[in-house]
C-alpha positions as CSV (number, residue, x, y, z in Angstrom):
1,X,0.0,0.0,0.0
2,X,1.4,3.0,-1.0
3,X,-0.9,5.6,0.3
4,X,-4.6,7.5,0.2
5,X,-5.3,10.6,-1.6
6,X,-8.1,12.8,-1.0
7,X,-10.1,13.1,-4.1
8,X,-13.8,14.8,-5.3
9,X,-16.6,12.5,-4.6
10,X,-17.8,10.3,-7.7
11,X,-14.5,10.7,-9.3
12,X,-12.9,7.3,-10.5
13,X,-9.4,8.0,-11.7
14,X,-7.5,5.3,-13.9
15,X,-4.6,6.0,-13.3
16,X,-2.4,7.7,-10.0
17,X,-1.5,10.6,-12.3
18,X,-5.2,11.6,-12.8
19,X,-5.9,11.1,-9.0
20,X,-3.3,13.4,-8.2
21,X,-4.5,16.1,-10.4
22,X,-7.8,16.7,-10.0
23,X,-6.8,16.2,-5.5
24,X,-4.6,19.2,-7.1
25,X,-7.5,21.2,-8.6
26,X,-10.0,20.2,-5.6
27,X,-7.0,21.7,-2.5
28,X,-6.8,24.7,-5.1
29,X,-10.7,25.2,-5.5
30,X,-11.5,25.4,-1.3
31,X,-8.7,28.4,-1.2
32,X,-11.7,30.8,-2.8
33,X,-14.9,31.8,-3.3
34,X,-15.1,32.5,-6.7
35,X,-12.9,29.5,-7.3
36,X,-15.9,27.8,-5.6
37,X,-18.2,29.3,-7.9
38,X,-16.0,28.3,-11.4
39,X,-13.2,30.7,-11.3
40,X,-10.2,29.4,-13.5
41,X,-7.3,28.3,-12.0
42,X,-4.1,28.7,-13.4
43,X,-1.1,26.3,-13.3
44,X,2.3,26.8,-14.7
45,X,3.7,24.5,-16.7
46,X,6.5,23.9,-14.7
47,X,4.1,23.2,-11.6
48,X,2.2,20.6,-13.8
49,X,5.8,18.8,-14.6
50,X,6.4,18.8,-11.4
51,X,3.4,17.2,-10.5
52,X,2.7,14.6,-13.1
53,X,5.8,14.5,-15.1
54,X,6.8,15.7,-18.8
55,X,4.3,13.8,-20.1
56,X,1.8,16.0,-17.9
57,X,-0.2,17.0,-21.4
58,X,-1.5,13.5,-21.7
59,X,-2.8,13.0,-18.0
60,X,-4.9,16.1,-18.5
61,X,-6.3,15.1,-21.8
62,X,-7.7,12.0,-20.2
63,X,-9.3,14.0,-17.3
64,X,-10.5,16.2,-20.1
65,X,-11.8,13.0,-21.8
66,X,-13.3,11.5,-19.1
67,X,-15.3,14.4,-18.2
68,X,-13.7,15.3,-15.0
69,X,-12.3,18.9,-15.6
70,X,-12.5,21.9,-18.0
71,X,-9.9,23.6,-19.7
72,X,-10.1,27.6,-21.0
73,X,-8.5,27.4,-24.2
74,X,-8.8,31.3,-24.3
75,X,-5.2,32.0,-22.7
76,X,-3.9,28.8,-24.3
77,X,-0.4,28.6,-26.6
78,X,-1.3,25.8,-29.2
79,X,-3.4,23.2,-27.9
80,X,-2.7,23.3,-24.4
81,X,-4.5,25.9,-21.8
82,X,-3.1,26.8,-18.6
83,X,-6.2,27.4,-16.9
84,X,-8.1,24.7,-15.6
85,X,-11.3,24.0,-13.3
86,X,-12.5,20.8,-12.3
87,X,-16.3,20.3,-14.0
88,X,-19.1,21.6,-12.2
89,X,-20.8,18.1,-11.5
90,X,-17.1,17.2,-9.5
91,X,-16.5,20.8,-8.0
92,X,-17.8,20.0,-4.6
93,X,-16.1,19.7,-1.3
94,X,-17.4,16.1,-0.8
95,X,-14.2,13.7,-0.7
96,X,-13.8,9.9,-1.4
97,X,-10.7,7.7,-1.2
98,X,-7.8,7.1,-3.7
99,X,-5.7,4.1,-3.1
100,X,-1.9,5.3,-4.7
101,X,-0.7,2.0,-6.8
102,X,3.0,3.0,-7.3
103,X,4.0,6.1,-5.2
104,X,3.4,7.9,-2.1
105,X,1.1,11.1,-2.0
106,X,3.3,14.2,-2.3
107,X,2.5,17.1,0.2
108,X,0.5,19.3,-1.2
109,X,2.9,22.7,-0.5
110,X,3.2,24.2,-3.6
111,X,6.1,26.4,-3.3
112,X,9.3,26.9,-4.6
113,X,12.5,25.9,-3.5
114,X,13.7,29.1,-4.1
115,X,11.3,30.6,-1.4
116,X,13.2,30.6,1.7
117,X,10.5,32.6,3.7
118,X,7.3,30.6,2.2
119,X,8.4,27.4,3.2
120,X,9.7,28.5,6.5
121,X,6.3,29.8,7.6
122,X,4.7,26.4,6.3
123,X,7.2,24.4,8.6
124,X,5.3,25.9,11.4
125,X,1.8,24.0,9.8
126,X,2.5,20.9,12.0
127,X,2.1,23.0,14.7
128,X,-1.8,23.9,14.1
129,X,-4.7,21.9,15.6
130,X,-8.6,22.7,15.1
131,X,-11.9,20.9,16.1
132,X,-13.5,19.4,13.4
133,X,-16.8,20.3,15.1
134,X,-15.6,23.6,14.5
135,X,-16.7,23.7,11.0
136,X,-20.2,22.6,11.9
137,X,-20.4,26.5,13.3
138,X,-20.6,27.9,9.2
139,X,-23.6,27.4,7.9
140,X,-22.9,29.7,4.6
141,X,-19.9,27.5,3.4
142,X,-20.1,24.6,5.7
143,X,-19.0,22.0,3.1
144,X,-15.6,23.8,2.0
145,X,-15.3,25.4,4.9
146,X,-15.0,21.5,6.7
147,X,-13.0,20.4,3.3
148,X,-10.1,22.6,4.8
149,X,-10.3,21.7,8.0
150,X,-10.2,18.4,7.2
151,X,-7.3,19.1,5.2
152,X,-5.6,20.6,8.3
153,X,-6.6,17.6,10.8
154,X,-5.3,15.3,8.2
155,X,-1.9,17.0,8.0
156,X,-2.1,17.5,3.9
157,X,-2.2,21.4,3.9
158,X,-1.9,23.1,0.8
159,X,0.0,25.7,0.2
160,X,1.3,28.1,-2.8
161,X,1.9,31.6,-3.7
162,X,0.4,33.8,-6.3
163,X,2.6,36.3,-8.6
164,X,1.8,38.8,-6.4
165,X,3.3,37.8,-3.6
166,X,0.3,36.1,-1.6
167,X,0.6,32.7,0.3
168,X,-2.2,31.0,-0.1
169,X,-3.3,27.9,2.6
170,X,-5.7,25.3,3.6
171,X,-5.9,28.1,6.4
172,X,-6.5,31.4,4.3
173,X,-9.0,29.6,3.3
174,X,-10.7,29.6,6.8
175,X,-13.3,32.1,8.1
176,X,-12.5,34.0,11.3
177,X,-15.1,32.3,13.4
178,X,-13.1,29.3,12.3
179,X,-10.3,30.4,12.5
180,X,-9.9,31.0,15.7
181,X,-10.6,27.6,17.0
182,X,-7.0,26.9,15.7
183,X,-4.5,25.8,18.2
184,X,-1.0,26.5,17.7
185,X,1.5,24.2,19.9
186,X,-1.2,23.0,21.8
187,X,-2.3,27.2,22.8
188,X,-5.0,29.4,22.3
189,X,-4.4,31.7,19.4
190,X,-5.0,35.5,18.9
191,X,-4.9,37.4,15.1
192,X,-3.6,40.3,14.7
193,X,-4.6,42.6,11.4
194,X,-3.7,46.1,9.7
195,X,-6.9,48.5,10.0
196,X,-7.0,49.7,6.6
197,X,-4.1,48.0,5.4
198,X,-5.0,48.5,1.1
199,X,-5.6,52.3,1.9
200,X,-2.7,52.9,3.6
201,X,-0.3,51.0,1.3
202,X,-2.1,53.0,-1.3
203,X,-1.2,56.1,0.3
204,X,2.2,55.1,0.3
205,X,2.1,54.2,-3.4
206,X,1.1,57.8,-4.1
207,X,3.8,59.7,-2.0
208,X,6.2,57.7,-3.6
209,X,4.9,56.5,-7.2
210,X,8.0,54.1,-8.7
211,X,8.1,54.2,-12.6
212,X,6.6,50.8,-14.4
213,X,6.6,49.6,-17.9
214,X,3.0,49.7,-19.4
215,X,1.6,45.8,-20.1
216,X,2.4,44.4,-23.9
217,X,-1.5,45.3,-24.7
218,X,-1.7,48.9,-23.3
219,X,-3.4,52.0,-24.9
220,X,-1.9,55.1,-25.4
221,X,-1.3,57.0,-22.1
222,X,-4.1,59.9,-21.8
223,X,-2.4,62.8,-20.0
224,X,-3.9,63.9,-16.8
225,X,-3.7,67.6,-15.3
226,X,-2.5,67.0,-11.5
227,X,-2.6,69.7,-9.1
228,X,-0.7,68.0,-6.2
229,X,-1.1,69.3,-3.4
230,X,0.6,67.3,-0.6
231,X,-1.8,68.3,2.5
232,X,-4.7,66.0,1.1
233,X,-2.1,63.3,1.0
234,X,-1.2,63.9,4.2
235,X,-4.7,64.4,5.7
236,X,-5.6,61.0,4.0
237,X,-2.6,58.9,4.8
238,X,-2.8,60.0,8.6
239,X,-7.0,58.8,8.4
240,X,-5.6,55.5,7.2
241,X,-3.0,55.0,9.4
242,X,-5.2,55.3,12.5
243,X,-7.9,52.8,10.8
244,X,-10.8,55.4,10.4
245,X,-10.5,56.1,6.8
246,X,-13.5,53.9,6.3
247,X,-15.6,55.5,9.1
248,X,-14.5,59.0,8.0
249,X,-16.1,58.4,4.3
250,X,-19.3,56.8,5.8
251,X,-19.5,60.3,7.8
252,X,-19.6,62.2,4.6
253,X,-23.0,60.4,3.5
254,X,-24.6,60.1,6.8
255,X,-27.7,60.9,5.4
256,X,-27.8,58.2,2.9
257,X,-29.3,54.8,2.6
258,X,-28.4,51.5,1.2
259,X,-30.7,52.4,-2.1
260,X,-29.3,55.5,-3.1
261,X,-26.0,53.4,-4.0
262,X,-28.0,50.5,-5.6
263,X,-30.1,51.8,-9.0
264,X,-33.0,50.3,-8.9
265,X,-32.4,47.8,-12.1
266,X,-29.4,46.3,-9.8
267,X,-31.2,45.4,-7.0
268,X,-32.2,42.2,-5.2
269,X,-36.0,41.4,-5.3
270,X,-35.7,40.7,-1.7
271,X,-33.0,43.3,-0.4
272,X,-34.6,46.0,2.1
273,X,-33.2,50.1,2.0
274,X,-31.0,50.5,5.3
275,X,-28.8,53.0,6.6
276,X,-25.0,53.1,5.1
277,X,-22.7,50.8,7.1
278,X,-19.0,50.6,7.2
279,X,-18.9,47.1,5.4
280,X,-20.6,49.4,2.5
281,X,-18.0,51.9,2.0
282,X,-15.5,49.4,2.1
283,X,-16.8,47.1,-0.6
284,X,-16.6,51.3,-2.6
285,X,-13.5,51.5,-2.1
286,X,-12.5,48.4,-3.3
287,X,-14.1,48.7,-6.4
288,X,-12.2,51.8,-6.8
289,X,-9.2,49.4,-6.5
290,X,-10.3,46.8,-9.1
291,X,-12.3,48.5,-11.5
292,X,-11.5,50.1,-14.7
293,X,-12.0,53.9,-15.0
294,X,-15.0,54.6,-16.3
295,X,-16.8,52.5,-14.0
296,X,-14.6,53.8,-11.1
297,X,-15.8,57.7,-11.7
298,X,-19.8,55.9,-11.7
299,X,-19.1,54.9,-8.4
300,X,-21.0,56.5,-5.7
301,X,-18.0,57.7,-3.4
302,X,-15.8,58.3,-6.4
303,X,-16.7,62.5,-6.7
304,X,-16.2,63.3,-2.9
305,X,-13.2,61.1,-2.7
306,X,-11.7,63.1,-5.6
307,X,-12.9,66.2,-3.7
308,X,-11.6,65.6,-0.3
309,X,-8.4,63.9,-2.0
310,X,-7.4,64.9,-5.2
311,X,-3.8,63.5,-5.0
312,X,-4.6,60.3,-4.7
313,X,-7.4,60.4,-6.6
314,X,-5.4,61.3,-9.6
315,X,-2.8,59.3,-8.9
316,X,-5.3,56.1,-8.7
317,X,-6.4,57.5,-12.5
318,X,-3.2,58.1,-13.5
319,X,-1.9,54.5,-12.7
320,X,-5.0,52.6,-14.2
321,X,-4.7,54.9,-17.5
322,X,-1.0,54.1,-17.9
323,X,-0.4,50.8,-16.5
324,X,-3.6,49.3,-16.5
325,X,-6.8,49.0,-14.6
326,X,-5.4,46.2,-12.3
327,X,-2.4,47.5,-11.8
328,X,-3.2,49.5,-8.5
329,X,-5.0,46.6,-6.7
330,X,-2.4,44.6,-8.4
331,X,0.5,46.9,-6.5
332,X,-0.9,47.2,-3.1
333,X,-0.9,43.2,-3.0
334,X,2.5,43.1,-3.9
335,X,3.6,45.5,-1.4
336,X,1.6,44.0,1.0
337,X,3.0,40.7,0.7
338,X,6.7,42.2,0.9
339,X,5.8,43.7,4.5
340,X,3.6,40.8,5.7
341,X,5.4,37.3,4.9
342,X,8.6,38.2,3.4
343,X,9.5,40.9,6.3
344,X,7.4,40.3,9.0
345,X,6.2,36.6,9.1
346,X,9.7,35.5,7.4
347,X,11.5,36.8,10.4
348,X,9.1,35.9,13.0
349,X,8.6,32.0,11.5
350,X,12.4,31.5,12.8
351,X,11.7,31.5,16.2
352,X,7.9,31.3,16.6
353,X,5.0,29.9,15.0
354,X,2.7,31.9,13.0
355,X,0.0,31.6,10.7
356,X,0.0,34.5,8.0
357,X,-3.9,35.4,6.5
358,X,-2.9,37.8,4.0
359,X,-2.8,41.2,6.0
360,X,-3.3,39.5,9.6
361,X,-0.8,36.8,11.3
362,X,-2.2,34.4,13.6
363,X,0.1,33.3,16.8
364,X,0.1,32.3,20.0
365,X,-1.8,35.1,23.0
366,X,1.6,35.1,24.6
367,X,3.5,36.0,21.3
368,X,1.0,39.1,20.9
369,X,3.4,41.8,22.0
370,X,6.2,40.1,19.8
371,X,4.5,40.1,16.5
372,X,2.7,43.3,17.4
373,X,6.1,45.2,17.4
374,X,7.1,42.9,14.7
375,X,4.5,44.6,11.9
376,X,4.9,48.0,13.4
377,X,8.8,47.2,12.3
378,X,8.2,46.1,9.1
379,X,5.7,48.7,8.2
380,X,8.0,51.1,9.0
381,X,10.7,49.9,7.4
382,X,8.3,50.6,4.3
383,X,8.2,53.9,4.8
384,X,4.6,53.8,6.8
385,X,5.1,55.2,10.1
386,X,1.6,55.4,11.6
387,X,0.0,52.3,11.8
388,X,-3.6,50.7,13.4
389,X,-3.0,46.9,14.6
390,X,-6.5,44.5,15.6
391,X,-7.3,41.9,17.7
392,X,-9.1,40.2,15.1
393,X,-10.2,37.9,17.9
């Protein structure tokens, strides 16, 4: 017997090589949502030798054959994509058993060997224990939700980092009432986040905007008129850094409700009008982040933004008009991942055990203090000096 593999319910493999890949594209689909919901995934072609072997084509035209994935042949070079999803009537969290005929099961930490402080904060996975009962707690994702705890009890995390710098893990992939039923050593765990953390990297993006080449399919720049003025910068940044930027744009429309940001053709047969919340202004500004510019200015908090602050509102136009639309949201991620796991968490995972979620690291309650000053270090190290750390629980 050479080992079990985890694999999608109803799935019958023929071979090892198909087991393991579509276990692959099930550990990838529980990281998200919208992988959840059909988003492709994309895997190098170096990951898939790796995985399967040289002759990786031919394993995926026999899951292709046999009905068990989908391939999008739109980003595809010759006959081969590089985006795949498992097919819709297999995409479930449900798992049955795969006997491995002629090798053992490779963990499933998908990182290079290259990345020194990756694979140092996955050495510290052993070290994390949760209830499986704790899954039964979600009732809006209960089936992924327990696929990755499941994952974690078993001891076959997954692991693996995006170009942008993100680690993703069997425990990103956690909510925070699940989260923090995790164990680490045997202890209690706290989490500690950045208030704000994309609005005050964005801040820092537009004091100090580096010089980037514009993507192979870019249109011709469109020159903007900027009137900097370095007191709105300031104002803004100094909102972000103590965590109220959110609260301070929800005071500006005070006297709005829910409906006046929804028109009518968009709107839920069943939603009710409400007063704004905080959660709403925060899902604005994020579509600031991600969307392209025309849609950006039709956004309801996009002309008192501008208003209040004009530098970085010019500076977000600026960057989507030259560089692309993504490349803002694209940005912040980056230089959030530099500060969070390859400063902060990569120096940290020497000597303690942490857990990074993106812009929060879980640890132990008595390590609080230590990663507290540990972020405030590394933040300022990247030129943010005022800074608003959570207890996320």
């Amino acid at each position: 017997m050479s080992g079990f593999l985890p694999i999608p319910e109803n799935i019958a493999p023929s071979s090892d090589k198909m087991a393991v890949f579509v276990s692959e594209l099930q550990a990838a689909t529980a990281l998200t949502k919208k992988r959840q919901a059909g988003q492709w995934i994309g895997i190098h072609s170096d990951e898939l030798r790796s995985l399967l072997g040289w002759k990786y084509r031919g394993v995926i035209d026999d899951c292709l054959e046999a009905g068990f994935i989908e391939v999008n042949e739109r980003y595809s070079e010759g006959k081969f994509s590089k985006s795949y999803r498992l097919s819709e009537r297999y995409r479930t969290p449900q798992i049955a058993t795969y006997q491995v005929k002629r090798r053992s099961a490779k963990e499933r930490i998908r990182l290079d060997e290259q990345d020194v402080t990756g694979r140092r904060v996955a050495s510290w996975f052993p070290s994390a224990e949760i209830d499986t009962k704790a899954a039964e707690i979600d009732t809006k994702a209960a089936g992924w939700t327990l696929y990755s705890v499941q994952s974690i009890q078993s001891k076959r995390w997954y692991a693996s980092r995006c170009q942008y710098g993100r680690l993703h893990s069997s425990f990103t992939a956690l909510p925070k009432k699940i989260r923090q039923r995790l164990k680490l050593d045997g202890e209690k765990v706290v989490e500690l986040d950045i208030s704000n953390c994309q609005a005050l990297i964005l801040g820092q993006l537009a004091a100090n905007p580096q010089p980037q080449p514009p993507p192979p399919t870019t249109t011709p720049n469109h020159p903007i008129t900027i009137c900097r003025t370095k007191r709105d910068l300031e104002i803004y940044n100094s909102i972000a850094g103590s965590g109220k930027l959110y609260d301070h744009l929800l005071h500006q429309f005070s006297d709005y409700r829910l409906f006046d940001l929804i028109p009518p053709e968009r709107r839920h047969s069943h939603s009710c009008d409400r007063a704004l919340a905080r959660r709403d202004i925060k899902k604005q500004f994020i579509l600031i982040m991600f969307s392209n510019v025309p849609m950006m200015k039709q956004l309801f908090i996009w002309p008192r933004f501008e208003s209040e602050f004009p530098t970085v509102a010019s500076f977000i136009e600026q960057q989507k008009l030259d560089h692309g639309y993504q490349s803002i949201a694209r940005n912040c991620q980056r230089f959030e991942s530099q500060i969070m796991i390859d400063t902060v968490a990569g120096e940290l995972a020497k000597v303690i055990p942490v857990i990074t979620i993106h812009d929060s690291i879980v640890c132990r309650q008595r390590d609080r203090a230590r990663v507290t000053q540990a972020l405030e270090s590394g933040f300022v190290k990247s030129g943010i000096t005022e800074v608003t750390i959570n207890l996320g629980f």
